[in-house]
C-alpha positions as CSV (number, residue, x, y, z in Angstrom):
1,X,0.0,0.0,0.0
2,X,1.7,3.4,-1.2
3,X,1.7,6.1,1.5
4,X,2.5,9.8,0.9
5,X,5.1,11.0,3.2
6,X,6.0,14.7,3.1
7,X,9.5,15.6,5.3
8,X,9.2,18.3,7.7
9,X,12.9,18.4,8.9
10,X,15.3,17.8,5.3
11,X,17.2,15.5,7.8
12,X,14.2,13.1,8.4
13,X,14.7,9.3,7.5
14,X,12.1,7.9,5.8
15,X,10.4,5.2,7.8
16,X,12.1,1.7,6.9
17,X,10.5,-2.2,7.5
18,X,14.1,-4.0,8.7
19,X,13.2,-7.2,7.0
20,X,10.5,-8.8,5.0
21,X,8.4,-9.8,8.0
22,X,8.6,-6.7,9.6
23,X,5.0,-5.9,10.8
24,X,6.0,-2.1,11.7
25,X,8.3,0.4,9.9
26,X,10.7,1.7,12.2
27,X,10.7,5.8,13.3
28,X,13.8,7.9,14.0
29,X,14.7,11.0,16.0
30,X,15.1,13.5,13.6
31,X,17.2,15.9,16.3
32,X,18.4,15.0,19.1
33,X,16.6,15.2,21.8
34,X,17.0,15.4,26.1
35,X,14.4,13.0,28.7
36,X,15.4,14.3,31.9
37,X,14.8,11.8,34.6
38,X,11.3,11.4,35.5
39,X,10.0,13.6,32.7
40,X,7.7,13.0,29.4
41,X,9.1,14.7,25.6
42,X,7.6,14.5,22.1
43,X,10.4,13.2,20.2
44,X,10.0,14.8,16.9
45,X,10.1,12.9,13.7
46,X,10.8,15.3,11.1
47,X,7.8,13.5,8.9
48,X,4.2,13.8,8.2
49,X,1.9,10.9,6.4
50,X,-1.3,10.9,3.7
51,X,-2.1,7.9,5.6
52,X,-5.3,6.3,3.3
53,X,-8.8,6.5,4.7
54,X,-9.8,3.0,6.4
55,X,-6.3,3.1,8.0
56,X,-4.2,4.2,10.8
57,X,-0.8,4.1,12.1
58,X,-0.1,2.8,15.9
59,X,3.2,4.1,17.2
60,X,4.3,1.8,19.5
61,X,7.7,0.8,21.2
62,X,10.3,-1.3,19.1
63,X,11.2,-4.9,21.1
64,X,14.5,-4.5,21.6
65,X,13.9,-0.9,22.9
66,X,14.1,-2.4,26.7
67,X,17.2,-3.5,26.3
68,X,18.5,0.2,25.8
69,X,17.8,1.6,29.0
70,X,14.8,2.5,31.3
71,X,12.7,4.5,28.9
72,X,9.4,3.7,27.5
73,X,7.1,4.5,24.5
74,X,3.9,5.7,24.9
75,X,1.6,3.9,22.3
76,X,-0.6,6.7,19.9
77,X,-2.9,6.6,17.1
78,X,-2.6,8.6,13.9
79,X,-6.0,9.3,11.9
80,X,-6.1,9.4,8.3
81,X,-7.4,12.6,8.2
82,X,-4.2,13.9,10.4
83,X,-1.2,15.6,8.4
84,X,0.6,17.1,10.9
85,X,4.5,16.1,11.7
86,X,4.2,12.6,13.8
87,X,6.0,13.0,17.0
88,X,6.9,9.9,18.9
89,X,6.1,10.0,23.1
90,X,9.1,8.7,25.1
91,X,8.8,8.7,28.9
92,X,12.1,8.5,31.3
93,X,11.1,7.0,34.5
94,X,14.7,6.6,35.8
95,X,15.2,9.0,38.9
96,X,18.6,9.5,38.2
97,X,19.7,9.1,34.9
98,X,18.9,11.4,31.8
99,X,17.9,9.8,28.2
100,X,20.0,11.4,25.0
101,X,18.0,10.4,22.1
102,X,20.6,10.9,19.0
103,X,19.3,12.1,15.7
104,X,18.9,9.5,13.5
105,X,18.6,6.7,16.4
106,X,15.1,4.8,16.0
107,X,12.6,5.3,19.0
108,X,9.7,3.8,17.9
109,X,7.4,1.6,15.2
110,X,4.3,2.5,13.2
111,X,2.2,-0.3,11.9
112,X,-1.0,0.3,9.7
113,X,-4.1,-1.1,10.6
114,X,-7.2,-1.1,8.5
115,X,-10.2,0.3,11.4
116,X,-14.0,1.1,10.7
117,X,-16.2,2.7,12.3
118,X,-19.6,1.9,14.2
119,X,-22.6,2.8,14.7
120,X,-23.3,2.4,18.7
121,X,-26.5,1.1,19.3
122,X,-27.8,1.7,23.1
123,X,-29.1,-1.1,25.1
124,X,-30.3,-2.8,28.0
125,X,-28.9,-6.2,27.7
126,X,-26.0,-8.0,26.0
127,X,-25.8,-11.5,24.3
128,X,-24.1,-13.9,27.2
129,X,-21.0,-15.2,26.0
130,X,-18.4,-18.1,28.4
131,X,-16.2,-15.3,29.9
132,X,-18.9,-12.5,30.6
133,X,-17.7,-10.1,32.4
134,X,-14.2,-11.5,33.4
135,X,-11.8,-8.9,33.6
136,X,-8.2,-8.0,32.9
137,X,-6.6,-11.5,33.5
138,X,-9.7,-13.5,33.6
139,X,-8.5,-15.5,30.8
140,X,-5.4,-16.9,32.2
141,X,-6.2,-17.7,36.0
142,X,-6.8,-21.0,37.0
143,X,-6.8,-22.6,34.0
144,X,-4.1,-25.0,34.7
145,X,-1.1,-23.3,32.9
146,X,1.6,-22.9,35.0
């Protein structure tokens, strides 16, 4: 699926998939950029996406981010209908040590996911189903697995 991309810093890198399986193009800092301990920043990308109608992009942390250091990625959605420059959330929760995010070094992941939209219809009842009203967790307590 073709996807406009428009640069808003000249030194943006273009989103890349690492292999053929890749499910999510990786994002990169397009200037460097300072966390200070205990502190939230928009990591700029330097890009902004056409992203087709019936789509959207989840930014999300990259797997081998954890590894790095004691910084996480805040997961966000971008709309179709959003053109703006896609800036990347990266929270430092380490009390004592800063995060120096290099330009060029890759913070995060975008994957495209078709969506729709629904028409909510108000009720007083819903179908039963076997795990009802189980919770976060329901599915995996006491069912034998260790």
């Amino acid at each position: 699926m073709p996807i406009k991309l428009k640069k808003t810093n000249p030194d943006a890198v273009i989103p890349q998939f690492k292999t053929k399986g890749s499910a999510g193009a990786d994002l990169y800092a397009s200037e460097e950029c300072y966390v200070r301990s205990g502190t939230t920043e928009l990591v700029k990308t330097g890009i902004s996406l056409a992203i087709p109608e019936g789509y959207c992009g989840l930014v999300q942390g990259r797997s081998g981010l954890s590894l790095k250091g004691n910084y996480h990625v805040k997961t966000g959605t971008i709309d179709s209908d959003y053109r703006g420059e896609i800036g990347v959330i990266v929270c430092n929760p380490d009390r004592f040590e800063d995060l120096i995010i290099a330009k060029g070094d890759r913070i995060a992941q975008i994957l495209f996911v078709a969506v729709s939209q629904v028409d909510f219809i108000e009720c007083h009842s819903l179908d039963d189903t076997e795990r009802g009203s189980g919770g976060f967790g329901s599915t995996g307590i006491n069912d034998g697995m260790p």
